[in-house]
N, C-alpha and C positions, 0 to 999 in steps of 0.2 A: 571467823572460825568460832566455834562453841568453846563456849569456859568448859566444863568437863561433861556435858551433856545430865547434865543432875539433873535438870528439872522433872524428865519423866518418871524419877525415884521417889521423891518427893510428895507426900500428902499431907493432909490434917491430921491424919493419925502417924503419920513417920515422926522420927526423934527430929529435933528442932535442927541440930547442927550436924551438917560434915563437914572434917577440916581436908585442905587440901591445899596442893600449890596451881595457879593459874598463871599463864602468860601474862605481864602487863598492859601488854600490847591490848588482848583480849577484854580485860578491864578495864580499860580506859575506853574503847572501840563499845562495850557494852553502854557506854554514858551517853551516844547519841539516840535520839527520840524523835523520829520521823524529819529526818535530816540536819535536825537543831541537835548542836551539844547541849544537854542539860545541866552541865554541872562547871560553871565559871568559877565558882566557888572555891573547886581544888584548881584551876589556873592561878588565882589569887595568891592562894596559900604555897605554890611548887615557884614561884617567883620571889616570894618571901623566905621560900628552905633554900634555894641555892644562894641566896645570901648567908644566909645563916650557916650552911655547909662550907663554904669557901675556904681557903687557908688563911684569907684575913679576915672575919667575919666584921663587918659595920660594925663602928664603936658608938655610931649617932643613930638616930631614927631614921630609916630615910623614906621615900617617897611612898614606895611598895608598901612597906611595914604602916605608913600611916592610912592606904587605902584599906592594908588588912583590918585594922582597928577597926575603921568606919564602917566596913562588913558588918564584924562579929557584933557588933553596936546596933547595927540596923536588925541582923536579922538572930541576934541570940541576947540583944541587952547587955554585954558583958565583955572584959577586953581580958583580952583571951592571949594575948602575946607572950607575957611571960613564959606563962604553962607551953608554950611552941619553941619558944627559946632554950626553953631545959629539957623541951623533948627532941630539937634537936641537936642539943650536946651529949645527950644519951647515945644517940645512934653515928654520932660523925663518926666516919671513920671504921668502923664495925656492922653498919647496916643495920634493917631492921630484924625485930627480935620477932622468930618465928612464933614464938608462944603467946603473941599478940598478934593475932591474925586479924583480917579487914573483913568486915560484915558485911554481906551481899545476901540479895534473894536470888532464889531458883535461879531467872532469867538477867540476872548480871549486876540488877541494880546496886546504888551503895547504901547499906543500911548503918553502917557507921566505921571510923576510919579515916576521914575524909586529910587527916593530917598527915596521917601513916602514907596513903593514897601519892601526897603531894611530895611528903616525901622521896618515896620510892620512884616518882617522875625525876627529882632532883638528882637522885642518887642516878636512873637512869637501869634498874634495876633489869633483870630477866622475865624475873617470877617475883609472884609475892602469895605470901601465906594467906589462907583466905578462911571464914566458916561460912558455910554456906546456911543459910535459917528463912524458916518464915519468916514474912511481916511485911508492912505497907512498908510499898516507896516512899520513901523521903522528895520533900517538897525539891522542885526543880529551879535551881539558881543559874537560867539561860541568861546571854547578855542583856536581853532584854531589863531584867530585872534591876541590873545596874546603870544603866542609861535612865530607869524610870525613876533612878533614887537619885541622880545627879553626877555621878562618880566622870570623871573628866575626861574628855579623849585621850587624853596618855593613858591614863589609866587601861577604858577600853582596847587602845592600840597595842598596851602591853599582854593585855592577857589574849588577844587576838596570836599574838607573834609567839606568846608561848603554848597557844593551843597545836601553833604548826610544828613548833619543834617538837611537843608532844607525838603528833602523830608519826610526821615522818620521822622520829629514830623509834619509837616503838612499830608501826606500818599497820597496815589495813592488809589482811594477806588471803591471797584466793588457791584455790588448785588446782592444778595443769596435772594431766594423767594422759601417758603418749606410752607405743609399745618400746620396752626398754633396746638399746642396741649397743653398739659396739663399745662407740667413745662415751665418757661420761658427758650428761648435759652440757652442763658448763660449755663442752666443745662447740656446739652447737647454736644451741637457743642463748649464750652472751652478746652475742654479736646480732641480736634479732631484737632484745629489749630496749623498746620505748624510753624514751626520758622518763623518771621519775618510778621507773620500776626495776628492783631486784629479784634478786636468787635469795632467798632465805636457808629452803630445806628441802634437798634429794632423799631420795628413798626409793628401794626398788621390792616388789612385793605380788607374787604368783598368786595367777586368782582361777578359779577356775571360769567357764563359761557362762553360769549360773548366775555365780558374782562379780563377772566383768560385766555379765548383765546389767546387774543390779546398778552397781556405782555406774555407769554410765546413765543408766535414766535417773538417778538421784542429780547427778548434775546437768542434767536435761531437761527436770523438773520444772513445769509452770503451772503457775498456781491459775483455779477455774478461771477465773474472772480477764484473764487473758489467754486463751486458749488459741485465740489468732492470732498468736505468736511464734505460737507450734510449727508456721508454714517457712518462721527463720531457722529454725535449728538445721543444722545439714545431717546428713545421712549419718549412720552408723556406723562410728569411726573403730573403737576396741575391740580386738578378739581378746580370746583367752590365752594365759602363759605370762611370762613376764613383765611387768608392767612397772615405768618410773613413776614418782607422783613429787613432784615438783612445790612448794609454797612460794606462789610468787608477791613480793611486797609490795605495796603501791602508799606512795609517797600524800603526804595530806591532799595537796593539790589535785592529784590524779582522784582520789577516793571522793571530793569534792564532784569532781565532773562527771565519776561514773554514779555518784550517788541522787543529783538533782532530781533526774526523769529516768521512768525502769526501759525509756528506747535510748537514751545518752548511755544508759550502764550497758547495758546487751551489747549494741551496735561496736562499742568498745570490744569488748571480750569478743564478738564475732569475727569483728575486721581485724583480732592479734589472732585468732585461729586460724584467719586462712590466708594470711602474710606468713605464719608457720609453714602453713602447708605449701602454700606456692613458693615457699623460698630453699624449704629441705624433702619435701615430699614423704614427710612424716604425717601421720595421723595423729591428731591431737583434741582432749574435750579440756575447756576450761569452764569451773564454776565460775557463774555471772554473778549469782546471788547472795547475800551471807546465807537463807537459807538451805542452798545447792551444798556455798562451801560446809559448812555447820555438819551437815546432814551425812556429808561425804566422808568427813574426817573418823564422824563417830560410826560410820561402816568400816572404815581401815583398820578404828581403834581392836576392834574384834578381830583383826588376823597382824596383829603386834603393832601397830602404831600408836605412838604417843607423842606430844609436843617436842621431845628432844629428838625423835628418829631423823637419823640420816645427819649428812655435814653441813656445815655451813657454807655458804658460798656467796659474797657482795661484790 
């Protein structure tokens, strides 16, 4: 999904910041880089807050806290722990402080925050406050980086296991747009969901012809360089008039598999569209892509949608 579609706002001559709230989910999901996480660094640090967060917080050093050390050592010369520790006795308990918002560019990167960040993984947050600014991306701290400095397979294995429970409680999330009917979703498409995929968020939202158009080739959308791909898409599923739009979650593992090869992602999202349709005889498009889902959300966002529209449903 898009953090709030800023970037095409955004110039050299635009004011440097907009403040805003973004999903977590969506900024954590912005940190991978052509199917690498880039940023192990706030794994590091969100393993060391929920120590620190706990209701008995470590009274010794312990394992975590000394791999953090050897980080901030390696790659900023300075131990930086204390300052972590009173930042987060600051926020236990009350969260974090909107009036320090997390730095990002246009397209999602972290331009600083990286504690606040790990935090709010800790804490397991919704939203977090954000300013959106120019400026270069900050250098990329993949696993890689840590395996090449020494840091020990526990280590690795730990930030590996907290990068899943990142995912899957914040989710990887796509959009499903079928014509609305009687029962609500839930009734239906629960009992059709895959391992490792939820219901996030219903919404139901009248469109005209024009712009059922529209959003159905936005999530249809293939970019040039695959163009004989066009021969999977199935026929033209939406008319116009009532329409549900569903955010369906997918769990680390699954976002894993649909993300390796763009024929593993498709082939997934095609064969959950017409186990749909063969199972309820419902018409249904599901975004394959981030940028299908991305592009789709911020067409809805124009006729009242927003990150909180609709109920929850797991």
């Amino acid at each position: 999904m898009s953090l709030i579609g800023a970037a095409p706002w955004l110039s050299a001559t635009l004011g440097p910041v907009i403040d805003t709230r973004v999903p977590l989910g969506a900024l954590v999901h912005e940190q991978w880089r052509g199917g690498v996480f880039s940023r192990y660094d706030i794994l590091l640090r969100s393993l060391v807050a929920r120590q620190l967060l706990s209701d008995s917080p470590p009274k010794r050093k312990t394992a975590e806290m000394g791999w953090y050390q050897t980080m901030q050592q390696k790659r900023a010369g300075k131990d930086t722990l204390p300052a972590f520790k009173q930042l987060a006795g600051r926020v236990h308990g009350i969260g974090l402080d909107p009036a320090y918002p997390i730095g990002i560019s246009p397209r999602g990167s972290l331009l600083d925050g990286a504690h606040r960040t790990a935090l709010a993984i800790a804490f397991g947050e919704e939203t977090v406050a954000v300013d959106i600014r120019l400026g270069k991306r900050l250098r990329s701290f993949e696993r890689r980086w840590f395996a090449e400095r020494g840091f020990p397979d526990r280590a690795l294995a730990a930030m590996d296991d907290e990068l899943d429970r990142a995912m899957a409680e914040s989710g990887v999330e796509c959009v499903l747009v079928t014509p609305a009917g009687k029962g609500t979703a839930k009734s239906w498409l629960a009992p059709l969901l895959p391992a490792g995929v939820k219901v996030r968020r219903e919404w139901t939202v009248s469109l005209s012809e024009a712009d059922t158009v529209a959003l159905e080739g936005i999530l249809r959308w293939v970019p040039w360089h695959r163009k004989s791909d066009q021969a999977k898409q199935p026929a033209r599923q939406l008319r116009k008039g009532a329409l549900e739009v569903i955010r369906l979650r997918l769990t680390h593992r699954d976002f894993e598999r649909i993300r390796k090869t763009s024929t593993a992602r498709d082939n997934v999202a095609i064969e959950f569209e017409n186990s749909i349709r063969q199972e309820t005889g419902r018409s249904v498009v599901i975004g394959q892509t981030y940028q299908q889902n991305r592009d789709a959300l911020n067409f809805l966002r124009a006729h009242g949608w927003n990150h909180l529209a609709g109920e929850p449903w797991l």
